[in-house]
N, C-alpha and C positions, 0 to 999 in steps of 0.2 A: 170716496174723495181721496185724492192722494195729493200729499201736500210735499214739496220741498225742504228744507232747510239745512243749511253747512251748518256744521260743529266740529269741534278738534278733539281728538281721544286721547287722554293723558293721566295717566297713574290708577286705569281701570275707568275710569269716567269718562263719560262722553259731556262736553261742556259746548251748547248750542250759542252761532253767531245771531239769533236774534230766536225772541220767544214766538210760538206758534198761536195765530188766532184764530178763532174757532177751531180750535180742538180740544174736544173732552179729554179730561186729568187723567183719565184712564185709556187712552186712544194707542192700538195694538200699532206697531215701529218695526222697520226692515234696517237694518242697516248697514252700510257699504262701505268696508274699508276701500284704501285709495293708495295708490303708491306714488307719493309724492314726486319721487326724480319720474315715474311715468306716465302725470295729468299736464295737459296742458288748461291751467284757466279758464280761456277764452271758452275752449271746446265742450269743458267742464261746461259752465253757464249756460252755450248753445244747448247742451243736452240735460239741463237741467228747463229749462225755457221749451223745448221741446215735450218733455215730460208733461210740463204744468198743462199745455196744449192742448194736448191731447187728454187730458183728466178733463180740462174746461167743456172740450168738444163729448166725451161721454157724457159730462153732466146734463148738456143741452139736449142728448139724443134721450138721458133718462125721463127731461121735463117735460121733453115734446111727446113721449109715452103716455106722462100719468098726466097729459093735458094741461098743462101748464104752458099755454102759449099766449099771445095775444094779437090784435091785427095789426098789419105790417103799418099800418098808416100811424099810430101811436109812438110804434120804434123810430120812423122817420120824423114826427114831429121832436119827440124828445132829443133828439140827436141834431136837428137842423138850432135848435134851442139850446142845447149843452156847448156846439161847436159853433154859435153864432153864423149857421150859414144859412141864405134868405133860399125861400121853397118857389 
């Protein structure tokens, strides 16, 4: 699983912009300093967005492994259901 989150680093501390869900208290961390006059935002989030993406699309290719699937007519109802659109 690799997860996201912005934090700011200050006096030794890393101080996280929101808490992490579903991750165990003890969950092993990479982390990426950033040079501020050299991020732009927007590009930042695209590539943070892109990241998550691609973690999501592993995780489907790991379910689709250990058979963790179901029939495509189920996806389609719960979705025409979720987004109000008639079948």
């Amino acid at each position: 699983m690799i997860k996201t989150i912005e934090g700011i680093y200050q006096d030794g501390e890393i101080h996280l912009t929101q808490l992490p869900q579903d991750v165990s208290d003890r969950s092993q961390v990479l982390v990426t300093f950033l040079d501020p006059a050299k991020i732009d935002p927007t590009k930042l989030r695209q590539l943070i967005d892109q990241l998550e993406t691609i973690a999501g699309i592993g995780q489907g290719f790991e379910d689709l492994n250990a058979g963790k699937t179901r029939p495509i007519e189920d996806f389609v109802q719960e979705m025409q259901q979720k987004y109000d659109i008639s079948g």
